[in-house]
C-alpha positions as CSV (number, residue, x, y, z in Angstrom):
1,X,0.5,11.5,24.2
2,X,2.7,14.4,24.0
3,X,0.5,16.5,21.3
4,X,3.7,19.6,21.5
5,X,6.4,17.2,20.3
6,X,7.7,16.9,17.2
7,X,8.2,13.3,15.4
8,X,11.3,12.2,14.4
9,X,12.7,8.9,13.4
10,X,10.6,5.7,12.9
11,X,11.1,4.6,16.3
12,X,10.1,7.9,17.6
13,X,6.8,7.4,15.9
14,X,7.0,3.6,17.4
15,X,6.9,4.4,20.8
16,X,3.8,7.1,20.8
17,X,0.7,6.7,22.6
18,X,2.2,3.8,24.7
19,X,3.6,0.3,25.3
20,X,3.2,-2.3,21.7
21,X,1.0,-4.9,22.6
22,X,1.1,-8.3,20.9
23,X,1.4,-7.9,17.1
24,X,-2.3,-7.9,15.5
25,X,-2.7,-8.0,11.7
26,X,-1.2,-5.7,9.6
27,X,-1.1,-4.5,6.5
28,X,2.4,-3.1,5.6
29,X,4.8,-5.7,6.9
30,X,8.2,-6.7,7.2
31,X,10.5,-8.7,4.8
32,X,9.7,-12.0,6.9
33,X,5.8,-11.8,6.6
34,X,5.8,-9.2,2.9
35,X,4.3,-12.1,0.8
36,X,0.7,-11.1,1.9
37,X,0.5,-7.7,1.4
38,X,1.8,-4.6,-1.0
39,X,0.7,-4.9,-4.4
40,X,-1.8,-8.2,-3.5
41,X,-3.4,-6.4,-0.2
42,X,-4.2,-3.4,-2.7
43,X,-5.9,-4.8,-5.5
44,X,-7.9,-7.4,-2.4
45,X,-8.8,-3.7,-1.4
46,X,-10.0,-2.0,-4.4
47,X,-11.5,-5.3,-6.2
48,X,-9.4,-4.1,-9.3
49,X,-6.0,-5.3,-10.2
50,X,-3.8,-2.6,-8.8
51,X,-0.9,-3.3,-10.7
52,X,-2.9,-2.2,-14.0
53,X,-1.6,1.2,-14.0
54,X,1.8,0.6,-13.0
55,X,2.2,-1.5,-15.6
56,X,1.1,1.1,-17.9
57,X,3.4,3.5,-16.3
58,X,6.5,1.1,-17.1
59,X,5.3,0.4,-20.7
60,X,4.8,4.2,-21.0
61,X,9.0,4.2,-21.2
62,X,9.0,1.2,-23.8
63,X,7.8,-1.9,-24.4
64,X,9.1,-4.9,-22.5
65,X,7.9,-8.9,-21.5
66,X,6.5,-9.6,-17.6
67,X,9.9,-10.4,-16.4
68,X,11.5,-7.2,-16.8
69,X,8.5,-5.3,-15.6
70,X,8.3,-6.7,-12.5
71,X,12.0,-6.6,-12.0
72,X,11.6,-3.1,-12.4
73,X,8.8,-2.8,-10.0
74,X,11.0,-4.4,-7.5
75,X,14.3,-1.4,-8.3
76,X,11.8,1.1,-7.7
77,X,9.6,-0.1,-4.6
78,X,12.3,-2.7,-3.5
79,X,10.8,-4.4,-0.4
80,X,8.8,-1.7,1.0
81,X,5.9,-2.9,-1.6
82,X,6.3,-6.3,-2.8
83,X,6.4,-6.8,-6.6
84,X,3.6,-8.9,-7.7
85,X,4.3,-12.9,-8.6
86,X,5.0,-13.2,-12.5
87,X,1.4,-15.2,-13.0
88,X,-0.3,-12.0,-11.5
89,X,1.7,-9.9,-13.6
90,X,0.8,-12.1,-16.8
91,X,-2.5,-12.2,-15.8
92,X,-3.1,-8.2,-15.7
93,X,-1.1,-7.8,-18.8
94,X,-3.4,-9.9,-20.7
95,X,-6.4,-8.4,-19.6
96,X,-4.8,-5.2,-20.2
97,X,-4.6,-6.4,-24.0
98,X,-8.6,-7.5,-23.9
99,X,-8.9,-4.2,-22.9
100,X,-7.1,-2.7,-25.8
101,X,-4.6,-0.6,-23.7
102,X,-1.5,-3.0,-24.8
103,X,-0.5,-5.1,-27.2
104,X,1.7,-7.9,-27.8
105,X,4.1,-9.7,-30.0
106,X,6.2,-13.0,-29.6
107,X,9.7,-12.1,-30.3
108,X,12.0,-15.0,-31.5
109,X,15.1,-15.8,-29.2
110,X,18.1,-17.7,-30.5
111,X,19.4,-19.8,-27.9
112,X,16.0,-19.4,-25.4
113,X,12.7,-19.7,-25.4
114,X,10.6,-17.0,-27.7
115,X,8.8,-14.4,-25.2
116,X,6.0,-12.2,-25.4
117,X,6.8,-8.4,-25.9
118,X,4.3,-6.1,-24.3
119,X,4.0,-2.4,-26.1
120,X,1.1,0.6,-24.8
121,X,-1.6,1.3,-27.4
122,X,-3.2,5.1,-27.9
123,X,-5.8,4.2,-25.4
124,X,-3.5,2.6,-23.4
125,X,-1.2,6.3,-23.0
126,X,-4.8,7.8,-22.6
127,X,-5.5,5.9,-20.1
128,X,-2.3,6.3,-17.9
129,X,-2.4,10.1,-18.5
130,X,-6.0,10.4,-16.7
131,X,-4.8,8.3,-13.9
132,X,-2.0,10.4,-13.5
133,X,-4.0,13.3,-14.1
134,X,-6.8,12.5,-11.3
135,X,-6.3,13.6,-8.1
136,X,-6.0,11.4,-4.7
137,X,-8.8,10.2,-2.8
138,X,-11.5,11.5,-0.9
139,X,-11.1,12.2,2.6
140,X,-12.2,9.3,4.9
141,X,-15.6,10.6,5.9
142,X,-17.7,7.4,6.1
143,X,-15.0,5.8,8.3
144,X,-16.1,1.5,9.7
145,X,-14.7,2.0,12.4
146,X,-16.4,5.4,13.5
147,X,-19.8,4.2,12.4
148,X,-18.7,1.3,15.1
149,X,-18.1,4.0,17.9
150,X,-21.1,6.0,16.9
151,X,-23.3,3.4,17.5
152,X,-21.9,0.9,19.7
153,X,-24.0,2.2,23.0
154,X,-27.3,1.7,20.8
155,X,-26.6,-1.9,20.1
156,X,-24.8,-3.0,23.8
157,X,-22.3,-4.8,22.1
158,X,-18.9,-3.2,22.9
159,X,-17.7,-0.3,25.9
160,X,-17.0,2.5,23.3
161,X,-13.4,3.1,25.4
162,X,-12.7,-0.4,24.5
163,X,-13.6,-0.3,21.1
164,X,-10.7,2.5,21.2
165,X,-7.9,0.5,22.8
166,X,-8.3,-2.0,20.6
167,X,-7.9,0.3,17.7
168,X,-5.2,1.7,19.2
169,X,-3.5,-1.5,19.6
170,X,-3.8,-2.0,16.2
171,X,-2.2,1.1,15.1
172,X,0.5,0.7,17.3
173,X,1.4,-2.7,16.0
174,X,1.4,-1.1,12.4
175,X,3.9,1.6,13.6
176,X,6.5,-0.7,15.0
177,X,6.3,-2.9,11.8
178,X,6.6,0.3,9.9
179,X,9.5,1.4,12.0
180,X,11.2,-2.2,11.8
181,X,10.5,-1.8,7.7
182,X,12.5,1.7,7.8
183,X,15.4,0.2,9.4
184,X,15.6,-2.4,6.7
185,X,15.6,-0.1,4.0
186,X,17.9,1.9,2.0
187,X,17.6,5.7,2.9
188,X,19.5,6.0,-0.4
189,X,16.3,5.1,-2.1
190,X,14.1,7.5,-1.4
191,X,10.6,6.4,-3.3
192,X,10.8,3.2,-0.8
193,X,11.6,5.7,2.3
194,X,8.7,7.7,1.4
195,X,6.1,5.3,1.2
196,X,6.9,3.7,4.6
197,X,7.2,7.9,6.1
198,X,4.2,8.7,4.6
199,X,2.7,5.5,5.8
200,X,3.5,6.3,9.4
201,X,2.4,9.9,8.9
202,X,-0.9,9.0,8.1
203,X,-0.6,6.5,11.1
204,X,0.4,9.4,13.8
205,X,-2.5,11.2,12.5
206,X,-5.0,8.0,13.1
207,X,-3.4,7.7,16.8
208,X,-4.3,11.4,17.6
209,X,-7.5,11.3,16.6
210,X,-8.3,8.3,18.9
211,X,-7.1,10.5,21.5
212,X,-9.7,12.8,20.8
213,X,-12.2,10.5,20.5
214,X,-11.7,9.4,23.9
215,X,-11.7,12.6,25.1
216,X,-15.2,13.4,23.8
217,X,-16.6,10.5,23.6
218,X,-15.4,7.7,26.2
C-alpha cells in the first residue's frame, strides 16, 4: 500500500491494499442486500433501539404519526441507511411514550382511518438535547480483533499473518460495497454522501493499521 498517496474517489479507496476477494459479510450494503443492515444492524449493535433519538430529533420540529417519520428518515438518509419498517418504528415510539419522552393523541380523519399523532414531552426535548449535547465515542482501545492477534501464538489456534489477511479481506469487501453504494447515490445529497465518505475514511484508516500490524508483528 502506497502510504504517500492521497485518496480520492470511492473506487480509489476500492482498489487499496490489493485485489477484492469474494464478498464476506458486511455491514453497510448495497440497495440489493440494504434490508439487513442501517438502522436494524445499529440498534442489534448497541442492544438499544437506535432509532430512539432520531425519532426525538424529528418530533423536536413538530409532532407527526409513524408514517411520516419514517418517510422523513428515508429524504434525509435515502438508501445509504435504510429507514426502519413501520412496526419497528411503532414499536420505539410507544416505548418512547412508557418512557414519558412523547405523547400521543388519536386524531380523527374524515374519509380515512383515525391515526395516532406523536408530540415530544419536556423530558422528551431534555433528553434529545443531552444526546446531542454528548460527545462521540471513545476511541477503540479494547479492540476483538486485536485481543485475537495479541494472543493467538499463546493459544496455537491461528498464524497471526493469517489472522490479518483475513481481516483484510474483510475490509476490502466493505470498501467495494461502500464504493458501489457511492455510485448509487445522489452527490446532490450530501448527509447520505457523507455517511458512506466517512464510512470509508474510517475504513482506509482500519486497512493501514493492518499494515502495520504485519509489519511488527507477523
Amino acid at each position: 500500500m502506497d502510504r504517500g498517496r492521497s485518496i480520492g474517489s470511492p473506487s480509489d479507496l476500492c482498489r487499496c491494499g490489493g485485489a477484492v476477494r469474494p464478498w464476506e459479510p458486511i455491514v453497510i450494503r448495497t440497495r440489493r442486500s440494504a434490508a439487513g443492515c442501517g438502522w436494524r444492524a445499529a440498534a442489534d449493535t448497541m442492544g438499544v433501539p437506535a432509532v430512539r433519538m432520531p425519532l426525538l430529533a424529528l418530533l423536536a420540529k413538530e409532532p407527526a404519526h409513524g408514517y411520516e417519520l419514517r418517510g422523513r428518515l428515508v429524504r434525509v438518509f435515502g438508501e445509504v441507511y435504510p429507514a426502519p419498517n413501520i412496526g419497528q418504528i411503532y414499536v420505539t415510539l410507544q416505548r418512547l411514550e412508557r418512557d414519558g419522552l412523547v405523547r400521543s393523541q388519536d386524531v380523527v380523519q374524515a374519509t380515512r382511518p383515525n391515526k395516532r399523532v406523536y408530540e415530544l414531552t419536556a423530558a422528551g426535548r431534555a433528553a434529545l438535547a443531552a444526546w446531542i449535547g454528548k460527545p462521540g465515542s471513545e476511541p477503540r482501545v479494547r479492540d476483538d480483533f486485536f485481543m485475537k492477534l495479541a494472543l493467538s501464538p499463546m493459544a496455537g489456534a491461528a498464524d497471526r499473518l493469517e489472522l490479518i489477511n483475513r481481516q483484510r479481506r474483510i475490509y476490502l469487501n466493505q470498501m467495494r460495497d461502500l464504493a458501489t453504494l457511492a455510485d448509487t447515490t445522489n452527490r446532490g445529497d450530501p448527509i447520505p454522501m457523507l455517511l458512506v465518505e466517512g464510512a470509508m475514511l474510517h475504513l482506509q484508516a482500519d486497512l493501514d493499521w493492518l499494515e502495520r500490524c504485519q509489519e511488527e508483528l507477523a
